[in-house]
C-alpha positions in Angstrom: 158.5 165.3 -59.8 160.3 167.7 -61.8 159.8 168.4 -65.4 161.8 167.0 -68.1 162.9 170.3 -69.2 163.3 171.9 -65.5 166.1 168.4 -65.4 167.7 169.6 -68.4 167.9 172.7 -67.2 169.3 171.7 -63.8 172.2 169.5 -65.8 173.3 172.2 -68.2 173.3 174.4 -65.1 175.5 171.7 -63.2 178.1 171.2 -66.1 178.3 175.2 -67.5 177.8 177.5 -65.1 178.8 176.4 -61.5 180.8 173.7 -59.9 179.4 171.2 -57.9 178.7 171.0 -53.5 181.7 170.1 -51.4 181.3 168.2 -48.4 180.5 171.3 -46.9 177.3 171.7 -48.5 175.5 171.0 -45.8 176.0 173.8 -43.6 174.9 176.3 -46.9 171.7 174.0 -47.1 170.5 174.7 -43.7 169.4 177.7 -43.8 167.9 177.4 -47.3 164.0 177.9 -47.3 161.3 176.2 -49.2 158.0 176.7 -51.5 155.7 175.8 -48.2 153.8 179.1 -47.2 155.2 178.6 -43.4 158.6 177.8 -44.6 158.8 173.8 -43.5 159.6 170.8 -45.4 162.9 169.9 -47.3 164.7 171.9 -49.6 168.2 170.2 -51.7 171.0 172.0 -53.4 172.6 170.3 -56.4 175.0 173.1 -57.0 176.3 176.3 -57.0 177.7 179.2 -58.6 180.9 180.0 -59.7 180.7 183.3 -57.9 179.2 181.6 -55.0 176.5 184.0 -54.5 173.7 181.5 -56.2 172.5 177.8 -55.5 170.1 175.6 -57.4 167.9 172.6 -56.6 164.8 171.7 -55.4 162.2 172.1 -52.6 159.0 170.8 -51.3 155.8 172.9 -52.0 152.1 172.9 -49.9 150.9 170.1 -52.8 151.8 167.4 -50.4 155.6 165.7 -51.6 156.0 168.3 -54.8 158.9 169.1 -55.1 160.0 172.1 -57.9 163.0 173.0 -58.8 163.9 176.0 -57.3 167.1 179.0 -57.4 168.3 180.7 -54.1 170.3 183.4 -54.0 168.8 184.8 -50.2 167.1 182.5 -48.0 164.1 182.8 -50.2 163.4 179.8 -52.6 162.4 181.2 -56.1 160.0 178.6 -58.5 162.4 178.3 -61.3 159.4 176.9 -64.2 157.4 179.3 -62.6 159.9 182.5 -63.0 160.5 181.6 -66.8 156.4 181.0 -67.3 156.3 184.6 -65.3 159.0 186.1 -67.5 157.4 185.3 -71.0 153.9 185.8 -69.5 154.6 189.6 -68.8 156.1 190.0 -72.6 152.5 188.8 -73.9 150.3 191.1 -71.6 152.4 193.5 -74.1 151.3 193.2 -77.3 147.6 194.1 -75.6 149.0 197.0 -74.0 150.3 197.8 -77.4 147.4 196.5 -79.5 145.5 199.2 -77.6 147.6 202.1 -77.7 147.9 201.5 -81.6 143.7 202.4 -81.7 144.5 204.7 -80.2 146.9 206.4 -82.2 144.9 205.6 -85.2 142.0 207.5 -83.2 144.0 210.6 -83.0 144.7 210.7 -86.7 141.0 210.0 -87.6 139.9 212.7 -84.7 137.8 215.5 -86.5 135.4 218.5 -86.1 132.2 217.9 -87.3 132.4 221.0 -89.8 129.0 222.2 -92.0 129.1 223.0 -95.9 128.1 226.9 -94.7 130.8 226.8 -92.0 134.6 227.5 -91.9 135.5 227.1 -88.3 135.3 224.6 -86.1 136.3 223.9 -82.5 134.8 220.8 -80.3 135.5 218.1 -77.2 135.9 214.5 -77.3 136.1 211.3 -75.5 136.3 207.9 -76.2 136.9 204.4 -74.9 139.4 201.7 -76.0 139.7 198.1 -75.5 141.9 195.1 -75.9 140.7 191.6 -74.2 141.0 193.1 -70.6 142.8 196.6 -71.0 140.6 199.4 -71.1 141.6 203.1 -71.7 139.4 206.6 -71.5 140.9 209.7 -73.3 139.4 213.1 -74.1 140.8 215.9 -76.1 140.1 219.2 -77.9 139.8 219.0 -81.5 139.5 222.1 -84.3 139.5 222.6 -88.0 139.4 225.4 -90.5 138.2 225.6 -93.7 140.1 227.6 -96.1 137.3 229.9 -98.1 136.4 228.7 -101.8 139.8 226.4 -102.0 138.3 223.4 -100.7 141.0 222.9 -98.7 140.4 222.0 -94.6 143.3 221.8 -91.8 142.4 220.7 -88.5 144.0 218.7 -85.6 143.6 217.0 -82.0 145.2 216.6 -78.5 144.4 214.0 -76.6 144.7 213.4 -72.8 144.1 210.0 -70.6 141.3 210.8 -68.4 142.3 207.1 -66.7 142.9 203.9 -67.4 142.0 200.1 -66.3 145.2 198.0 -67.9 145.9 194.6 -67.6 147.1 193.3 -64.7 150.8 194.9 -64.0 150.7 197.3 -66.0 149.8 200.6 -64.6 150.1 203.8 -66.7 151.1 207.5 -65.1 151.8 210.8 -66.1 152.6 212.1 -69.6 155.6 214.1 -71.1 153.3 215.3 -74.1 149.6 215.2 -74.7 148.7 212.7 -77.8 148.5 214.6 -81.0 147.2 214.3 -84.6 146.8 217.0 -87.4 145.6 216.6 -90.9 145.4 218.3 -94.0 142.7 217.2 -96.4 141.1 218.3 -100.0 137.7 218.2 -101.3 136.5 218.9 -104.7 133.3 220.0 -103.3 131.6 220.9 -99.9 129.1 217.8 -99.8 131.8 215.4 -100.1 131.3 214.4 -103.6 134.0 214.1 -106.5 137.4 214.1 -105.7 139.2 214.1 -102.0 142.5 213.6 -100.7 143.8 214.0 -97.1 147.5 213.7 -95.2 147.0 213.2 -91.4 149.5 211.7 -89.1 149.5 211.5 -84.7 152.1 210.8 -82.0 151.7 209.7 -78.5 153.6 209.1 -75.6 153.1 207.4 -72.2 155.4 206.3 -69.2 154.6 202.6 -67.4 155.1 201.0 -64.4 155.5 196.8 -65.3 155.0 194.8 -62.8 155.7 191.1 -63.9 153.1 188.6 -62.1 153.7 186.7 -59.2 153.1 183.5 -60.1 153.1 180.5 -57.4 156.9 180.7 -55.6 158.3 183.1 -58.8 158.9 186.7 -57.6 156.8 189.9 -59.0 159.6 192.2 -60.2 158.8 195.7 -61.5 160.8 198.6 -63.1 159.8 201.3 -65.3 159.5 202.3 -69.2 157.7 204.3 -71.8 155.5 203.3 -74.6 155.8 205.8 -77.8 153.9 205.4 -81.2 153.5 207.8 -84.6 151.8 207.2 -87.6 151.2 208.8 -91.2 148.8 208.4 -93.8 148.1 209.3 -97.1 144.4 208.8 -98.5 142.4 209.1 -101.7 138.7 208.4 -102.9 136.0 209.8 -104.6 132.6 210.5 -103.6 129.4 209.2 -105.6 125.9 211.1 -105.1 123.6 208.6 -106.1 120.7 211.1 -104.9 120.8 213.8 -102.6 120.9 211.4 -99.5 123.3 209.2 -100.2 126.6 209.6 -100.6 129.2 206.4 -101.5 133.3 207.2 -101.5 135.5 204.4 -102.1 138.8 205.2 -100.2 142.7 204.0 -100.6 145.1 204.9 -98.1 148.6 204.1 -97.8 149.6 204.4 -94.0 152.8 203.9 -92.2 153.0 203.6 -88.2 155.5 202.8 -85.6 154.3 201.1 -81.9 156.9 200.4 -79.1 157.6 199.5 -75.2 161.2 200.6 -74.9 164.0 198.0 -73.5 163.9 198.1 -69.5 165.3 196.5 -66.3 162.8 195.7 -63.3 165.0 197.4 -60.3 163.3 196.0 -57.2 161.0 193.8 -55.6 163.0 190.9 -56.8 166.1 188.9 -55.7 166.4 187.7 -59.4 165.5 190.8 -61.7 164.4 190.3 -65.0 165.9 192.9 -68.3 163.4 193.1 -71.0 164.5 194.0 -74.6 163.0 196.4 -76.7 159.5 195.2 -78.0 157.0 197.0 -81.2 156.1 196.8 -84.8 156.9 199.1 -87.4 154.2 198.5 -90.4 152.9 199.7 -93.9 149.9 199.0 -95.0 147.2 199.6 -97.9 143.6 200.2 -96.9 140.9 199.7 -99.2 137.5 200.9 -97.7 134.3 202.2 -98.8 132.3 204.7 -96.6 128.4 205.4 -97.0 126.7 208.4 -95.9 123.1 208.6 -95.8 120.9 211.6 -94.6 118.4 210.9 -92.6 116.8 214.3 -92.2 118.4 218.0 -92.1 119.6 217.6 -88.8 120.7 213.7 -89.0 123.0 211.7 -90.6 124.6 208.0 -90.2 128.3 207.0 -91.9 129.4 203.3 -92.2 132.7 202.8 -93.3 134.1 198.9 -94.0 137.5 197.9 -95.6 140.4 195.9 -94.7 144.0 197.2 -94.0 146.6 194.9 -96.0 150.0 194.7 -94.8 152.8 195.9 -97.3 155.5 195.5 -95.0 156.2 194.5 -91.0 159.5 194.8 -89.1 158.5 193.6 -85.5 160.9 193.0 -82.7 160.0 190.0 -80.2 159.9 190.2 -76.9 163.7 189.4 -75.5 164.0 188.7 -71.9 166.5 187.2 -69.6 167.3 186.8 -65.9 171.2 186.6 -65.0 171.3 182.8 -63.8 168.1 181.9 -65.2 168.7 182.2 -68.9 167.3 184.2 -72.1 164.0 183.5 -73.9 162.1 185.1 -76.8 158.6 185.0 -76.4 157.7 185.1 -80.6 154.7 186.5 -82.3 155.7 186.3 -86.1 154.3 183.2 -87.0 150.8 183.9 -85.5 151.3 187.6 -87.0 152.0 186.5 -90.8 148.7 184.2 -90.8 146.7 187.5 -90.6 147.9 189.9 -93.0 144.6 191.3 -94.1 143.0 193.0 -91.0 139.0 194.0 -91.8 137.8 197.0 -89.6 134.4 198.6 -89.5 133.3 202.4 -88.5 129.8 203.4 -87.3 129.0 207.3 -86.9 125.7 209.3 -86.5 125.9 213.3 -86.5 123.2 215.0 -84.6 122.6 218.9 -86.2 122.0 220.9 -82.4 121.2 224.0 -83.5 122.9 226.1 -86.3 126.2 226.1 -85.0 126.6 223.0 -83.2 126.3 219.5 -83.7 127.0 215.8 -81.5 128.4 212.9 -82.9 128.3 209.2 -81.6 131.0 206.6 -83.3 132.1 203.3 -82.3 134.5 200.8 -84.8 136.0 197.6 -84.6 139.3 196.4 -85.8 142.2 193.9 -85.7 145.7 195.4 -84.3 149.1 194.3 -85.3 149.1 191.3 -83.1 145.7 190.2 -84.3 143.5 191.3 -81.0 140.2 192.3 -81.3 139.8 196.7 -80.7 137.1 198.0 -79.9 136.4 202.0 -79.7 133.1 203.7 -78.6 132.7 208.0 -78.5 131.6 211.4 -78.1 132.2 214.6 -80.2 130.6 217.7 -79.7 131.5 220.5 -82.2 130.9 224.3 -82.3 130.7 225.9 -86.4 130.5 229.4 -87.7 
């Protein structure tokens, strides 16, 4: 049987878009072919195109008498429910691809040498793992930071490089036109963190992507190329509270800004019915309360916990568009789901092993929600060199 809105879509095709079969239709149905893996069984047009290069109808599948409707524009019989499921499918494995991307850009911002109180330079490695549902990406970088002398002002910065990823299905990730960066700028009243701080940082990124879009049963995997590109700045203050000389509490306010997108792109093979996908991202502000604790273990170890919430100020997303010349246009929408979770809680976890005098290891994981409400996940490494 076919489905009430595969009918409907059949009639408007029928009455809009091409004329009916003549009493010649038979010798174009002939060589039509089926959804049956060995070809057989019986295949129907209902109509054709204007342009005569496209017919619609339906055909019998392996599930006994099914029968789906179906689009030919070769010999081959395309699933039409199954190429609009495929379509829209593709535009949500997205938002993960950008949910994870986005940690990652917030990672470069957050990226820094470990520096001491008796130490103005800094240079170190990183790595560190990211992770959205099933998308998984490794990076590594370089970081360094300087401490100008008796300002209490620091510099510092980041590059970041994809060491390899394991994406979602169909989405596979290659080659770079810039490393990810991030840079900050940042004041404090006093060496040990306490009294008053404030810090600028911002980061870019850029990657290129092969899409493939999912072959689901009798729809067509289709696959073109685009690039993903994302920047963000942010603008913090707090205030650090000694309690003793272990402790250390700073409430924090930030004020950041970040932009996260797949550019618009047309799959260009693999396909006889190729699918153009729009432009897709969010553009958000948001306010971040937080509160980070130190505590001081010993000389040579600390551990940092940091818990807040970013609160979005303002979003402009852009839905995934997509459309298939004789198929149709559909908009695969996030908004609602987005606007039901506009206070995002995230948490930070960092201990700082002290090496030796001029070097020091830190471990760090945190948790957060992304734009489109997925759960992140990061885990790293930092090993930094002072004098």
């Amino acid at each position: 049987m076919l489905s009430k809105k595969t009918t409907l879509y059949l009639s408007l095709f029928c009455t809009t878009q091409i004329y009916s079969f003549s009493a010649n239709a038979t010798s174009i149905t002939q060589d039509l072919g089926t959804l049956k893996a060995d070809n057989s069984g019986r295949s129907a047009a209902n109509a054709v195109s204007a342009d005569g290069r496209v017919v619609v109808g339906y055909a019998e599948t392996d599930l006994g008498n099914a029968r789906r409707a179906v689009i030919w524009k070769t010999e081959k019989a395309v699933d039409l429910d199954h190429t609009i499921e495929s379509m829209l499918q593709s535009t949500d494995l997205a938002r993960q691809i950008l949910g994870v991307y986005e940690g990652q850009l917030f990672s470069l911002a957050d990226q820094s040498c470990l520096l001491d109180s008796n130490k103005n330079y800094c240079i170190g490695i990183y790595t560190n793992y990211n992770n959205v549902k099933k998308t998984d990406l490794y990076a590594s970088g370089l970081i360094g930071a300087l401490r100008i002398a008796n300002t209490g002002w620091t510099v510092g910065g980041a590059v970041n490089f994809n060491l390899s990823d394991d994406l979602i299905n169909g989405y596979d990730a290659h080659g770079f036109e810039l490393p990810g960066v991030g840079a900050f700028v940042r004041y404090n009243q006093h060496l040990d963190g306490s009294g008053f701080m404030s810090e600028l940082k911002g980061s870019y990124l850029k990657q290129k992507m092969t899409i493939t879009r999912e072959a689901l049963s009798g729809a067509e995997a289709g696959q073109g190329e685009t690039k993903l590109e994302g920047y963000l700045v942010d603008l913090g203050f707090g205030y650090g509270l000694q309690s003793t000389e272990k402790w250390l509490v700073t409430p924090k306010l930030n004020l950041r800004h970040y932009d996260i997108s797949r550019d618009a792109y047309d799959e260009n093979r693999h396909a006889d019915f190729l699918a153009s996908y729009d432009k897709m991202g969010t553009r958000n502000t948001d306010l971040s309360f937080a509160v980070n604790s130190k505590y001081l273990i010993s000389p040579k170890v600390n551990v940092e916990v940091e818990v807040g919430s970013y609160i979005t100020l303002n979003n402009d997303q852009k839905d995934a568009v997509v459309k298939i010349d004789y198929v149709g246009q559909y908009e695969n929408q996030a908004k609602s789901s987005y606007d039901q979770n506009k206070f995002r809680p995230f948490v930070k976890l960092a201990t700082n092993f002290k090496v030796s005098p001029h070097s020091a290891l830190g471990i760090h994981a945190s948790w957060n929600k992304t734009t489109y409400d997925e759960n992140f996940t990061q885990a790293g490494l930092v090993y930094s060199y002072r004098w």
